[in-house]
Backbone as CSV, one residue per row, in Angstrom:
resi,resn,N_x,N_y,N_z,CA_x,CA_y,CA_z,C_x,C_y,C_z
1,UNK,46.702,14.484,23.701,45.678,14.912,22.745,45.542,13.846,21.668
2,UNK,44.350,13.315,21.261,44.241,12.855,19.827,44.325,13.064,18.703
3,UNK,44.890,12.280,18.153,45.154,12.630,16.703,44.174,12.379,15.999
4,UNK,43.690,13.298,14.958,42.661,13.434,13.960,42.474,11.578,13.369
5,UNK,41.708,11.558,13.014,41.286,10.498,12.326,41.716,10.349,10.933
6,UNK,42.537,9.337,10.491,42.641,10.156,8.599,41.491,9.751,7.921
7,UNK,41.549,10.505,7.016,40.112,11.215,6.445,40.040,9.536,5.333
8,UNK,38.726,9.337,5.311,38.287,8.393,4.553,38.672,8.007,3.362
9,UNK,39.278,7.452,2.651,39.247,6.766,1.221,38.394,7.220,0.273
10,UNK,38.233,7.768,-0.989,37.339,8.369,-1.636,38.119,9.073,-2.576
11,UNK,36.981,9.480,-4.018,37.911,10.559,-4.521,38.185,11.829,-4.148
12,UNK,39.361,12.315,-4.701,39.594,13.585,-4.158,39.877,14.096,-5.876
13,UNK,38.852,14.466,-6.203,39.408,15.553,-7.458,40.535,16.837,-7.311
14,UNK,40.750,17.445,-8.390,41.766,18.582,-7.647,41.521,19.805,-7.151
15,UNK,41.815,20.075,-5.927,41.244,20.912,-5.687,40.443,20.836,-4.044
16,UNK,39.855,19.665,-4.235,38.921,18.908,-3.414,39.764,18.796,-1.842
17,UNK,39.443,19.232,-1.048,40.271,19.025,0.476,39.652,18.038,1.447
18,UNK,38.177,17.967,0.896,36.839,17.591,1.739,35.848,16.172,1.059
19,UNK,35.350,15.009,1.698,33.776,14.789,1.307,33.300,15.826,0.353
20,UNK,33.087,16.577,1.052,31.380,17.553,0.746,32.161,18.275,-0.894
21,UNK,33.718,18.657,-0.168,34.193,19.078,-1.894,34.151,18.082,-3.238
22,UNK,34.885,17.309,-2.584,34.879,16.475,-4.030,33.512,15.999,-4.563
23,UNK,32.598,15.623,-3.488,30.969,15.302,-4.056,30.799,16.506,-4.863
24,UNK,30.916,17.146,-4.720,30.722,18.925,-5.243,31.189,18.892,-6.992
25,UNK,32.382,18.808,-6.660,33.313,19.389,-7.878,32.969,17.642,-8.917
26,UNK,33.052,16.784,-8.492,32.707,15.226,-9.256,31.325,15.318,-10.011
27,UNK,30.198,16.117,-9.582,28.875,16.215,-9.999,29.021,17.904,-11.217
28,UNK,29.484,18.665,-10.719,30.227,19.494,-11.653,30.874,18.944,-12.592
29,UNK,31.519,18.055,-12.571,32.208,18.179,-13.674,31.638,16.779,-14.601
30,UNK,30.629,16.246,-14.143,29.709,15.093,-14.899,28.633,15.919,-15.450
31,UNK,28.285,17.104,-15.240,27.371,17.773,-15.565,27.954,18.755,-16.905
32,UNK,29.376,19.489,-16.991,30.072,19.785,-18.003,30.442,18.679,-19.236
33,UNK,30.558,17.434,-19.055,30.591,16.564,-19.862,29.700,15.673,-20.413
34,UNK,28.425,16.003,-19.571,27.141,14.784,-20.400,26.997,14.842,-21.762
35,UNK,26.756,16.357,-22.455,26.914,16.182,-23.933,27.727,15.454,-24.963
36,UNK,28.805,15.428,-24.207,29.469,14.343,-25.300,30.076,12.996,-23.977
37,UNK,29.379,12.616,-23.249,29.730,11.951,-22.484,29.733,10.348,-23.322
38,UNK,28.611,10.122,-24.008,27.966,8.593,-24.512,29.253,8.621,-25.558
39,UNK,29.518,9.691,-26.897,30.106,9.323,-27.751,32.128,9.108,-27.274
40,UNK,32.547,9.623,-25.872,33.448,9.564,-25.835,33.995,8.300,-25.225
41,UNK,32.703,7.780,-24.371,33.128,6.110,-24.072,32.910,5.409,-24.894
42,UNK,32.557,5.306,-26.048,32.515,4.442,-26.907,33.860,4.571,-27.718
43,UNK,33.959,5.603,-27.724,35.391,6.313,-28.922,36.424,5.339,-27.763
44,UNK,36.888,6.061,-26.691,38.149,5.927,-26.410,37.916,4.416,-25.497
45,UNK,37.290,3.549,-25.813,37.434,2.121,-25.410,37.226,1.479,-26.207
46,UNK,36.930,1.864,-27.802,36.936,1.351,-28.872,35.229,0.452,-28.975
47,UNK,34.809,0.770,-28.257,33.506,0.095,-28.275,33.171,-1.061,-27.322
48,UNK,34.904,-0.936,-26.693,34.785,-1.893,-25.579,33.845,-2.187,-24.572
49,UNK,33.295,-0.628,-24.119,32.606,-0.433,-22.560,31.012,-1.114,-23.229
50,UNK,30.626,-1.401,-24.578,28.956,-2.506,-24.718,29.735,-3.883,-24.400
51,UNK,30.812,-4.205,-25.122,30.826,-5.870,-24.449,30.907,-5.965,-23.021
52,UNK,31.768,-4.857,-22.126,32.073,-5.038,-20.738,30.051,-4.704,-19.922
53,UNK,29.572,-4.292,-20.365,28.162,-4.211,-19.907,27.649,-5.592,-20.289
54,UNK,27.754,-6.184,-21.632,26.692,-6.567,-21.693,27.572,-8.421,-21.311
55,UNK,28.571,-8.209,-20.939,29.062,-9.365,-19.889,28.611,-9.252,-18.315
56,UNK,28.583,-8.178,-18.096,28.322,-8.238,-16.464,26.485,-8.625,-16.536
57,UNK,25.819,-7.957,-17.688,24.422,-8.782,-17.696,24.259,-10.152,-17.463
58,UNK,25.266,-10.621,-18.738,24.861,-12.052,-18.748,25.296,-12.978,-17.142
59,UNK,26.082,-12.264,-17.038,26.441,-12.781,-15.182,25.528,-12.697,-14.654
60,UNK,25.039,-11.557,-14.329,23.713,-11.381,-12.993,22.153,-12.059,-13.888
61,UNK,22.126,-12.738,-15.263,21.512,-13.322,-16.122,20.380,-13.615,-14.556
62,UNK,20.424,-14.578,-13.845,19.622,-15.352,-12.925,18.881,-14.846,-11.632
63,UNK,19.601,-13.480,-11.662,18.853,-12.230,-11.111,17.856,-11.727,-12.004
64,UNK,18.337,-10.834,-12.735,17.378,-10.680,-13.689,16.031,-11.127,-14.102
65,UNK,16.496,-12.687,-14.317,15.372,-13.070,-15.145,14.215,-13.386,-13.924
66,UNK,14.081,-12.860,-12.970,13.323,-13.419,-12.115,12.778,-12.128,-12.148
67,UNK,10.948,-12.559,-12.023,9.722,-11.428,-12.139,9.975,-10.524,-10.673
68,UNK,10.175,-11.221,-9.730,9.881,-10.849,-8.397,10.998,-9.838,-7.824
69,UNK,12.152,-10.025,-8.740,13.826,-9.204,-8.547,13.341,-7.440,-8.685
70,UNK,13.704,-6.816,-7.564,14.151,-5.449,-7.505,15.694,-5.099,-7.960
71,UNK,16.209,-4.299,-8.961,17.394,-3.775,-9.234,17.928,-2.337,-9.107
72,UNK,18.673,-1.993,-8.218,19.214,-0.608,-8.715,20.296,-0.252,-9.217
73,UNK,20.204,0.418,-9.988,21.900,0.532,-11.002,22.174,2.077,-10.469
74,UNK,23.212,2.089,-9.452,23.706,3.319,-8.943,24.377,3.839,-9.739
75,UNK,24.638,5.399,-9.765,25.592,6.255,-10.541,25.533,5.855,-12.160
76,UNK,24.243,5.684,-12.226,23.954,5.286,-13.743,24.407,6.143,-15.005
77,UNK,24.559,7.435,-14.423,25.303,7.804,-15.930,24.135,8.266,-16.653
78,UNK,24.241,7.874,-17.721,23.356,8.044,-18.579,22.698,6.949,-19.420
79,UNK,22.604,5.595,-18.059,21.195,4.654,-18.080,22.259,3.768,-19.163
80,UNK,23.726,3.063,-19.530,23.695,2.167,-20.216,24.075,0.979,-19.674
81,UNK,24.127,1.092,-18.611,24.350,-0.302,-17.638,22.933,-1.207,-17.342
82,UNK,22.590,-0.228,-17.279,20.810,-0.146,-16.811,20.270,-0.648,-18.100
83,UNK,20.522,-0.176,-19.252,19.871,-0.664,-20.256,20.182,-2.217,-20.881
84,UNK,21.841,-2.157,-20.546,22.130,-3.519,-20.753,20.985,-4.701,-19.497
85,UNK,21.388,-3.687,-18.750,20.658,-5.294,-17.576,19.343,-5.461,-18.342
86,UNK,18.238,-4.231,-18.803,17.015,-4.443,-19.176,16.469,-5.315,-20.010
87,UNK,17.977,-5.683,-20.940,17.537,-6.294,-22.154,17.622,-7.916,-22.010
88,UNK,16.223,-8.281,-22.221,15.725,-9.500,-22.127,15.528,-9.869,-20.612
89,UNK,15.085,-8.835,-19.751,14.693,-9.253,-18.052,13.696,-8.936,-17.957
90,UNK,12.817,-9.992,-16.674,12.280,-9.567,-16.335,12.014,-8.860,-14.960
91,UNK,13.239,-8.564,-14.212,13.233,-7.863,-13.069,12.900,-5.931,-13.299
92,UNK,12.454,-5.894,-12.161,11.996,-4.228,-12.272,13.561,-3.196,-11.983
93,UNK,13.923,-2.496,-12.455,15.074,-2.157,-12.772,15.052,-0.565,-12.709
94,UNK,15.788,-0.158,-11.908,15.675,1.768,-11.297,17.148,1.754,-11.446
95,UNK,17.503,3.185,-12.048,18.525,3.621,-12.388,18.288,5.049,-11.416
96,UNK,19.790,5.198,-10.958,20.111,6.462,-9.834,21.556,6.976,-10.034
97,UNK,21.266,8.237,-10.015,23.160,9.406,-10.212,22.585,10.796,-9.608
98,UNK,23.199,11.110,-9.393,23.483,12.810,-8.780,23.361,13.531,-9.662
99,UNK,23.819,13.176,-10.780,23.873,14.049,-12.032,22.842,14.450,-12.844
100,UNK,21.904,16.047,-12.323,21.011,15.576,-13.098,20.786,16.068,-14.734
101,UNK,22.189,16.196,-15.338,22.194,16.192,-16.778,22.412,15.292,-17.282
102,UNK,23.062,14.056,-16.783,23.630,12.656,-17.073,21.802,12.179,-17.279
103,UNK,20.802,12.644,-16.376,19.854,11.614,-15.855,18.982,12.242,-17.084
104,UNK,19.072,13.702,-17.097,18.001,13.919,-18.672,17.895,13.105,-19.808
105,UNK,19.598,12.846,-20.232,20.084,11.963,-21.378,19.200,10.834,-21.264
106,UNK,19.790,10.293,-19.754,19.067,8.775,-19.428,17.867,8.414,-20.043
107,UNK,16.645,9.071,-19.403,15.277,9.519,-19.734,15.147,9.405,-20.903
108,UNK,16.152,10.308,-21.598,15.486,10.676,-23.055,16.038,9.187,-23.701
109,UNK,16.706,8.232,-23.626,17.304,7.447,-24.134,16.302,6.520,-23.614
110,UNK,15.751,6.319,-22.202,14.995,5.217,-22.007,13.274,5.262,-22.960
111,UNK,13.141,6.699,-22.671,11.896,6.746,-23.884,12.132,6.015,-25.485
112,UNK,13.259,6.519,-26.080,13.454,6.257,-27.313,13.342,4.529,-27.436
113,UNK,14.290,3.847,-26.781,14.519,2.446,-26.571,13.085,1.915,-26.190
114,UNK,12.001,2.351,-25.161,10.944,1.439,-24.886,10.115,2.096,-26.387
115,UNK,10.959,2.856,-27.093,9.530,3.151,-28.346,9.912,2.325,-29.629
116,UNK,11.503,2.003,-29.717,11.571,1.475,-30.630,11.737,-0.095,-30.458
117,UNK,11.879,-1.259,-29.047,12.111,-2.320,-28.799,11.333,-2.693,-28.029
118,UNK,9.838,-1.668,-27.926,8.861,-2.623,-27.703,9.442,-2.871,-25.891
119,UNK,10.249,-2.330,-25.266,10.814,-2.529,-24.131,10.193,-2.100,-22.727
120,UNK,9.575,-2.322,-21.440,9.666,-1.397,-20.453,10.244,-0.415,-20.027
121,UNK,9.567,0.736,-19.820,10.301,2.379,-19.606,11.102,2.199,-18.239
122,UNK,12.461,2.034,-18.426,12.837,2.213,-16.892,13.128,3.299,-16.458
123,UNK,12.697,3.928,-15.137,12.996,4.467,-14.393,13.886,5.189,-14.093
124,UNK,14.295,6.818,-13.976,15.692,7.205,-13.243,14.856,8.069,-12.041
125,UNK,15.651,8.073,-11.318,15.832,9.152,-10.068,17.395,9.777,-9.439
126,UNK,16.872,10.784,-9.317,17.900,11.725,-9.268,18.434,11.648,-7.533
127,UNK,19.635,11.069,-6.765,19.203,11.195,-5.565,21.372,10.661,-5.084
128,UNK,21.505,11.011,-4.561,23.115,10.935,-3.615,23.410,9.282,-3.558
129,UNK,24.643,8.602,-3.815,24.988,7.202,-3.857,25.198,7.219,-2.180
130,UNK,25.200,8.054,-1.240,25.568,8.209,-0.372,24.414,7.865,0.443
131,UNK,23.343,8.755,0.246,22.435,8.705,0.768,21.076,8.533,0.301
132,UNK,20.914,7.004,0.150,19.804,6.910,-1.076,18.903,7.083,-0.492
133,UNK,17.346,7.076,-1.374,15.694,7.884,-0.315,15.105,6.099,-0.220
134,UNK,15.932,5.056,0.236,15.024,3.925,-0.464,15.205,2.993,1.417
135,UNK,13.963,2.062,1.802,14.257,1.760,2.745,15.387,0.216,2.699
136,UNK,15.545,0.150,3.548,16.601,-1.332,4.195,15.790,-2.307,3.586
137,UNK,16.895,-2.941,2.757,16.180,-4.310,2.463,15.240,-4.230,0.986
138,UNK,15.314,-3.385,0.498,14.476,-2.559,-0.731,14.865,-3.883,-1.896
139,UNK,16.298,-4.144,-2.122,16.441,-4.249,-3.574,17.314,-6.241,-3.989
140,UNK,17.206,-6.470,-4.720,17.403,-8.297,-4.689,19.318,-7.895,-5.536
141,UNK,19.443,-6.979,-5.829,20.339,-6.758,-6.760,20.806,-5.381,-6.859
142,UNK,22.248,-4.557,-6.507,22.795,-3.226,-6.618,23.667,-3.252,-7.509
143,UNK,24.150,-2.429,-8.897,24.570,-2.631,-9.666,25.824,-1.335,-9.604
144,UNK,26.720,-0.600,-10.507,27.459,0.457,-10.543,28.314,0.062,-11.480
145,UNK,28.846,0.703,-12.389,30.010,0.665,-13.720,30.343,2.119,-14.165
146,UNK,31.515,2.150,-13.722,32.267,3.121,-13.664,32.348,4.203,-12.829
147,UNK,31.487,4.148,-11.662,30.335,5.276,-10.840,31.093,5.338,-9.568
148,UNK,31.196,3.736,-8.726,31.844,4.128,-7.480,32.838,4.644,-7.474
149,UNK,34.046,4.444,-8.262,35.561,5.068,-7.736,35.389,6.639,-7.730
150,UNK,33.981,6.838,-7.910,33.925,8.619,-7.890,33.374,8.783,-6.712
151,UNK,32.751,8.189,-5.610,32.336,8.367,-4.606,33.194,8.858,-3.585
152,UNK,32.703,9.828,-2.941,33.396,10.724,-2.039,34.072,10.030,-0.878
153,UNK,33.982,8.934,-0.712,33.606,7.899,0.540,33.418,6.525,0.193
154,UNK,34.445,5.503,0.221,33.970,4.354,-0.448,33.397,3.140,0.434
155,UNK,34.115,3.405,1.733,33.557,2.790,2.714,31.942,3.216,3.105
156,UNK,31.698,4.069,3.167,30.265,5.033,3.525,29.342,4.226,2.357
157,UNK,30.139,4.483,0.879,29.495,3.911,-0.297,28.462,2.114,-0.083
158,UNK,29.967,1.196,0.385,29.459,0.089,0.537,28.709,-0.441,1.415
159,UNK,28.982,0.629,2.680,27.878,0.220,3.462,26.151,0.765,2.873
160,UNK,25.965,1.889,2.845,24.722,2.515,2.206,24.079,1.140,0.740
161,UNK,24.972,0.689,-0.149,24.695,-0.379,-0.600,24.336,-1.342,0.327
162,UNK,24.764,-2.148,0.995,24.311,-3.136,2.152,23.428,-2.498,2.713
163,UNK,23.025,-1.346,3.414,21.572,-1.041,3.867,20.520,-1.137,3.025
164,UNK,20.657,-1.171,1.609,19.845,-1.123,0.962,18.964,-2.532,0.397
165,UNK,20.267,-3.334,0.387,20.061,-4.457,0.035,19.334,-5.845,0.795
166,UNK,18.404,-6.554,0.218,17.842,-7.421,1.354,19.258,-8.555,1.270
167,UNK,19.505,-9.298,2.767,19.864,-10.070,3.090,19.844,-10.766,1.680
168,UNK,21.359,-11.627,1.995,21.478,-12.638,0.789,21.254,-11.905,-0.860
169,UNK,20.921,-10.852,-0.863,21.325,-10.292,-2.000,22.472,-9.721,-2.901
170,UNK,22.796,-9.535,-4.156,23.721,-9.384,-4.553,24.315,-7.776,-4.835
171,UNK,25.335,-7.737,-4.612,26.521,-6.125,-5.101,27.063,-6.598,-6.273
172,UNK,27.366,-5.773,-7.451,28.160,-6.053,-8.628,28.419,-4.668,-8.860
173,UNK,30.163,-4.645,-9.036,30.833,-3.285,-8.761,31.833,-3.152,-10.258
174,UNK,31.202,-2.764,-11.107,32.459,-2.602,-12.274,33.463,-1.581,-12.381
175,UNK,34.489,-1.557,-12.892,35.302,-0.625,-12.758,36.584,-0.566,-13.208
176,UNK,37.039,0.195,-13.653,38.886,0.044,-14.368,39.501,-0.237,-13.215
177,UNK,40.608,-0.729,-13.561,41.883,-1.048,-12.363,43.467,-1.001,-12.969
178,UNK,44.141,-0.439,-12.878,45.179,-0.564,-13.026,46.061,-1.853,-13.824
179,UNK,46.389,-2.297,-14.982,47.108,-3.165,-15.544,48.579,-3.650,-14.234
180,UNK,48.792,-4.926,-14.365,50.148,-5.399,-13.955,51.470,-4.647,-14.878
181,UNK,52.679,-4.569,-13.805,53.616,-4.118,-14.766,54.214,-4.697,-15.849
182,UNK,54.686,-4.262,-17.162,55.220,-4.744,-17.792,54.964,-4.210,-19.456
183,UNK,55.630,-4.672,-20.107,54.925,-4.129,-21.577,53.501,-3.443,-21.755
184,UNK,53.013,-4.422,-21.823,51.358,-4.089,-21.937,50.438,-2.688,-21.315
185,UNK,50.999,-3.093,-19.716,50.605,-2.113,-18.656,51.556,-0.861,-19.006
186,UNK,52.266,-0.875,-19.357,53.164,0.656,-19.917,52.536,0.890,-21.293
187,UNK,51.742,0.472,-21.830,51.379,0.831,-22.995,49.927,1.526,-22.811
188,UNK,49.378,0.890,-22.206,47.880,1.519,-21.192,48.343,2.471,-20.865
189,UNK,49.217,3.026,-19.112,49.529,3.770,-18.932,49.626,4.611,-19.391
190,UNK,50.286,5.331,-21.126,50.521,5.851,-21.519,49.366,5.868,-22.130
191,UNK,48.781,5.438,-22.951,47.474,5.416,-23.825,46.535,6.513,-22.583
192,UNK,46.406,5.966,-21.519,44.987,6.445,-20.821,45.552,7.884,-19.793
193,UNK,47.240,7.892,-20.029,47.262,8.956,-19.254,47.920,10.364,-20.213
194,UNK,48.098,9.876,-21.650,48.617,10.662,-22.454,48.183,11.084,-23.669
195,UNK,47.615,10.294,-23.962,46.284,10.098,-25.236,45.228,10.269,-25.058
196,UNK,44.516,9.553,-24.272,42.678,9.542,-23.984,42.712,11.082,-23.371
197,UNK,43.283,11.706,-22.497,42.998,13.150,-21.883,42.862,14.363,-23.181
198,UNK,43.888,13.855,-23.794,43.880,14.885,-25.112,42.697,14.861,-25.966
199,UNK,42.646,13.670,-26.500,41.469,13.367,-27.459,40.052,13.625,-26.277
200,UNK,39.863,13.182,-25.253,38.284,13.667,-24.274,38.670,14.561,-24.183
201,UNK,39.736,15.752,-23.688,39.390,17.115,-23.729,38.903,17.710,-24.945
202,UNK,39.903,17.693,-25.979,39.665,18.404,-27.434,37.804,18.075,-27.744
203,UNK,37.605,16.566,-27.421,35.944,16.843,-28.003,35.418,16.961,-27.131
204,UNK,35.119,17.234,-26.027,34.426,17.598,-24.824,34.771,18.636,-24.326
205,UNK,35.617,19.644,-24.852,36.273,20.929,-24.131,36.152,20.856,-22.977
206,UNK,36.613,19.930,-22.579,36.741,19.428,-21.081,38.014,18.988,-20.417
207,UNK,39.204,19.460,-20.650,40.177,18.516,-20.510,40.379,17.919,-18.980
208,UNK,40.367,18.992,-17.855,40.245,18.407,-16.624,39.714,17.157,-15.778
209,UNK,38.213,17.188,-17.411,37.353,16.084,-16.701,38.126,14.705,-17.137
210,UNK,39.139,14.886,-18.247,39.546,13.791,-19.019,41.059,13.270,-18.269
211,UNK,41.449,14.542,-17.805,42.929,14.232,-16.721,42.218,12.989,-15.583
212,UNK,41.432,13.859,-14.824,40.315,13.802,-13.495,40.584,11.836,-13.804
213,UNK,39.786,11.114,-15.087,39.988,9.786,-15.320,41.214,8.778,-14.866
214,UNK,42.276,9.170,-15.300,43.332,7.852,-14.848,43.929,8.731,-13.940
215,UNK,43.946,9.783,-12.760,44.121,10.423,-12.025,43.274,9.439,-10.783
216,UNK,42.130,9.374,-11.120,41.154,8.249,-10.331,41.797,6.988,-10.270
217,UNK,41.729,7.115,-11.279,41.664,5.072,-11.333,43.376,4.969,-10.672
218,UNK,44.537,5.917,-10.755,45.440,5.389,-10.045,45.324,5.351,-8.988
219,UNK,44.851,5.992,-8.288,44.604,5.942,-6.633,43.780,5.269,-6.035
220,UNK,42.349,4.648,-7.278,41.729,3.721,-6.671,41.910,2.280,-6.278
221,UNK,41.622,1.467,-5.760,41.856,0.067,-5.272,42.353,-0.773,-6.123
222,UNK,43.124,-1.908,-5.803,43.573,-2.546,-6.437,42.618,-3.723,-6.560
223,UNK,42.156,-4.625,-7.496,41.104,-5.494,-7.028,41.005,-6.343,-5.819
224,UNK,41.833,-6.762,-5.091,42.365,-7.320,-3.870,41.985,-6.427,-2.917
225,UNK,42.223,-4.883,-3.010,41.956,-4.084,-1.971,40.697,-3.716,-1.925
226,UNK,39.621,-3.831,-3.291,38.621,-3.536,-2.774,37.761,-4.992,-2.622
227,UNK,38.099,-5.883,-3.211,37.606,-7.670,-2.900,38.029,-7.075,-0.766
228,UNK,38.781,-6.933,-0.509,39.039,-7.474,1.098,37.926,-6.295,1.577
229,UNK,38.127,-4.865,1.014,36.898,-4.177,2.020,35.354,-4.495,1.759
230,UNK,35.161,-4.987,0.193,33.919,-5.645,0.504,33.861,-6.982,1.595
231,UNK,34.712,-7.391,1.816,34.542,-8.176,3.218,34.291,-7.482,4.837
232,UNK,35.150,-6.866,4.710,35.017,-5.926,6.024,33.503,-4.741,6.235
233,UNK,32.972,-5.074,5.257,31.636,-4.531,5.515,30.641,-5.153,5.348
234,UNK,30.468,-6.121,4.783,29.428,-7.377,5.184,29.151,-8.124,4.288
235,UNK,30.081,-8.300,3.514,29.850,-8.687,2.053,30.405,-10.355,1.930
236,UNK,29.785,-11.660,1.624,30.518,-12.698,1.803,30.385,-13.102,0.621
237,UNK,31.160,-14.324,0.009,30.944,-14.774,-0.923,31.682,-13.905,-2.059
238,UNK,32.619,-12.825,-2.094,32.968,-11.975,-3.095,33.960,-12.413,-4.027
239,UNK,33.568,-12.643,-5.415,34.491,-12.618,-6.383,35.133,-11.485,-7.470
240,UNK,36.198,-11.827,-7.933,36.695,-11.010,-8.783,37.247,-11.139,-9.912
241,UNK,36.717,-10.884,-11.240,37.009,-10.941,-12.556,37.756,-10.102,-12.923
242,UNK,38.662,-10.238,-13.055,39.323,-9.638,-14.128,39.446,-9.777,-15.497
243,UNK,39.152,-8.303,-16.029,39.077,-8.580,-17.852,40.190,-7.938,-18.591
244,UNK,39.679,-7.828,-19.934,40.593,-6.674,-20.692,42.311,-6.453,-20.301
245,UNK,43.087,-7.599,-20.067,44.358,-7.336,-19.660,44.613,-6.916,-18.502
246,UNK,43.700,-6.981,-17.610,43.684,-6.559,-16.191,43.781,-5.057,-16.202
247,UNK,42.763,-4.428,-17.340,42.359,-3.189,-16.780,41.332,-2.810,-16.770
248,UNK,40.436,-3.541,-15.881,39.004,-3.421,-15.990,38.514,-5.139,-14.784
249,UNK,37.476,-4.900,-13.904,37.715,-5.172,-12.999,35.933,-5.746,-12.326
250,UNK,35.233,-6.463,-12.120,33.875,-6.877,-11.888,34.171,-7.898,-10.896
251,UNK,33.267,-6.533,-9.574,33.559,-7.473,-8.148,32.071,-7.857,-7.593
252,UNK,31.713,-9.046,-7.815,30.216,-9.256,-7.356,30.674,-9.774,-5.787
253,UNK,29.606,-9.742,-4.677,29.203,-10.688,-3.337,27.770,-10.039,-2.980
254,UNK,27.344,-10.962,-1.833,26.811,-11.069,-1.190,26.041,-10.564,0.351
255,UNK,25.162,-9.418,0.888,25.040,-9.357,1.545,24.659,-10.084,2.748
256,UNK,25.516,-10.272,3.831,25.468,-11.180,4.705,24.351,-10.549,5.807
257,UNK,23.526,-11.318,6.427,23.024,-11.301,6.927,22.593,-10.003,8.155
């Protein structure tokens, strides 16, 4: 007899046994936290998460600035990745999440910004990282910060990115990662698994969603592990930055042909 297949790589929130669960309970619980979602990443990264955006802009800078560039910023959140790329581009730029209380915020934030900076209204749509409504070959540029390690499926994830993407186009994958051991990385550790849960629950009366955080990020990839599976799915050319003391993580490549 055969043995089952083991079940895919992905998050598993708690609780979650399944795909279909954790997609479930991950969109639940982004939907309990949008209200104070904007003020708690700014709080508990100290204001870190605008420089880490508005570095991965200036990277994809040469994408951007090109009239003819399609962009999609997956698992957008509530549009500030998206907004960083917007500023000063001229590529056409669509923001996409599951979430559709994350995506109201978005909206209401992209109105305000094209009213007060004179800016283009970008775009959200509400639609699965899994299964986007867009054809093969659609986009010059796929974006994500902080979004994939929540995907139910990460392999499923990167490929559905590569279908989307035309040939020779670019993936840029941001994301926390785990610190090296030692002083520093024991000081994180503790900060993000003993501190940040307390302080995001107490103002988000959310505490689960705030555990749910470095609960993720320990089980997710190490930058090496996800640099090699963007290879194994068609991705060439892939680099990897590491920032912030090596806890925080920007993996751009290439769709190959």
């Amino acid at each position: 007899m055969t043995e089952p297949a083991a079940p895919s790589k992905g998050t598993r929130p708690e609780g979650a046994a399944t795909e279909s669960e954790a997609s479930r309970k991950v969109r639940e619980m982004f939907t309990r936290i949008a209200p104070r979602y904007d003020l708690l990443n700014h709080l508990l990264s100290f204001q870190l998460d605008r420089l880490w955006r508005a570095r991965t802009a200036r990277i994809l800078g040469p994408i951007l600035a090109r009239p003819d560039a399609n962009v999609l910023d997956l698992c957008c959140g509530t549009g500030d990745l998206a907004f960083a790329l917007a500023r000063g581009a001229k590529a056409r730029i669509l923001g996409v999440d599951f979430s559709h209380t994350m995506l109201v915020r978005a909206k209401a934030k992209a109105v305000s910004l094209a009213g007060s900076e004179n800016a283009r209204l970008i775009p959200f749509l509400e639609a699965d990282a899994l299964r986007l409504p867009f054809a093969g070959g659609s986009f010059d540029l796929v974006t994500t910060a902080f979004g994939f390690r929540n995907l139910a499926n990460y392999e499923a994830g990167l490929r559905e990115i590569h279908r989307v993407l035309k040939p020779g186009a670019t993936i840029a994958i941001l994301e926390f990662t785990e610190p090296p051991p030692g002083a520093w990385g024991n000081f994180y550790r503790w900060y993000f698994c003993s501190v940040l849960p307390r302080i995001g629950g107490w103002i988000s009366g959310e505490g689960t969603a705030y555990k749910y955080l470095p609960n993720s990020v320990a089980r997710f990839f190490r930058p090496k592990e996800l640099a090699a599976l963007l290879s194994q799915t068609g991705y060439r050319n892939v680099q990897v930055r590491v920032w912030t003391l090596g806890t925080l993580a920007l993996h751009t490549g290439i769709r190959g042909d």
